[in-house]
C-alpha positions as semicolon CSV with decimal commas, in nm:
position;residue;x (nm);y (nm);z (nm)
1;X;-0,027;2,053;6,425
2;X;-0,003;1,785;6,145
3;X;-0,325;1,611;6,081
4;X;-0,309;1,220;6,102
5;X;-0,494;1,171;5,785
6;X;-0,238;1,339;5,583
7;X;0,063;1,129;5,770
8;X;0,146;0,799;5,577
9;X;0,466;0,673;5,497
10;X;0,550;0,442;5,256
11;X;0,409;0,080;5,285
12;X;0,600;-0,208;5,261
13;X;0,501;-0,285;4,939
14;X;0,590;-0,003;4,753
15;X;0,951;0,024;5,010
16;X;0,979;-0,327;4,827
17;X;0,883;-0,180;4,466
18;X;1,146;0,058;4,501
19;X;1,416;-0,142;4,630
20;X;1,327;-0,388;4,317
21;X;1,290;-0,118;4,078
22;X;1,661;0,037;4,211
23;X;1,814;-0,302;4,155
24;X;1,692;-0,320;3,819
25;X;1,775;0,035;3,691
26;X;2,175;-0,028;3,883
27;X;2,173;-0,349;3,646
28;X;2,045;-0,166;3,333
29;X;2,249;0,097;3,366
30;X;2,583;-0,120;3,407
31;X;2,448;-0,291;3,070
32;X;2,408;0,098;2,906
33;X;2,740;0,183;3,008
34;X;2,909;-0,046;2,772
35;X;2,633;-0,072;2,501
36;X;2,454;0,240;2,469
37;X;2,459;0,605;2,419
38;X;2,523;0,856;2,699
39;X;2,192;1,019;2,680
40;X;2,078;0,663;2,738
41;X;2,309;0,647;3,063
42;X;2,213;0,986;3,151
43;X;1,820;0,886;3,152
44;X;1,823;0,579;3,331
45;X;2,055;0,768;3,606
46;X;1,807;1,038;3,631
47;X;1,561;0,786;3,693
48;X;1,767;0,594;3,969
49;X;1,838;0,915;4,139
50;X;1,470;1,025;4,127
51;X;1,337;0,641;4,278
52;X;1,627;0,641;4,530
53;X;1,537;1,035;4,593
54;X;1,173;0,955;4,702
55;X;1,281;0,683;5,001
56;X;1,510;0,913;5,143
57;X;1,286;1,230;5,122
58;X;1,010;0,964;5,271
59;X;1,237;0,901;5,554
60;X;1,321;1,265;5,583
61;X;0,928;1,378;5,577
62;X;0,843;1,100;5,853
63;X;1,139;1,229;6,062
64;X;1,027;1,608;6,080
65;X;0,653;1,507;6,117
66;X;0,781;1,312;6,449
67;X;0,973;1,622;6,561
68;X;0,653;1,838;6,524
69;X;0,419;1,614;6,693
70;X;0,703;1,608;6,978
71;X;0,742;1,952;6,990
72;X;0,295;1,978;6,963
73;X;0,274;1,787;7,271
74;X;0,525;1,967;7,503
């Protein structure tokens, strides 16, 4: 059984955060790809990967929580 305390998703505010900060990197990174160096590129999409990485694995963790607690209370 998951313990309730542990369960939190992400808050609107930081959802928000995210969504800014993936806006921003997509917009630096089309300025990097015709003014910079590729390991330049290459950084800024590892970081857009890693921010858009955490909302979906957020999403992911919130759905399998909710299929244990319905499979916990059969």
């Amino acid at each position: 059984m998951i313990d309730k305390q542990y369960v939190m998703t992400l808050s609107q505010q930081v959802t928000e955060s995210l969504d800014d900060a993936t806006g921003h990197l997509r917009n630096a990174l089309a300025f990097a790809a015709r003014h910079e160096r590729p390991v330049t590129i290459n950084a800024i999409s590892k970081l857009l990967n890693d921010v858009e990485s955490l909302q979906q694995f957020d999403s992911l963790m919130d759905t399998i929580e909710q299929h244990v607690e319905d499979i916990n209370t059969l």
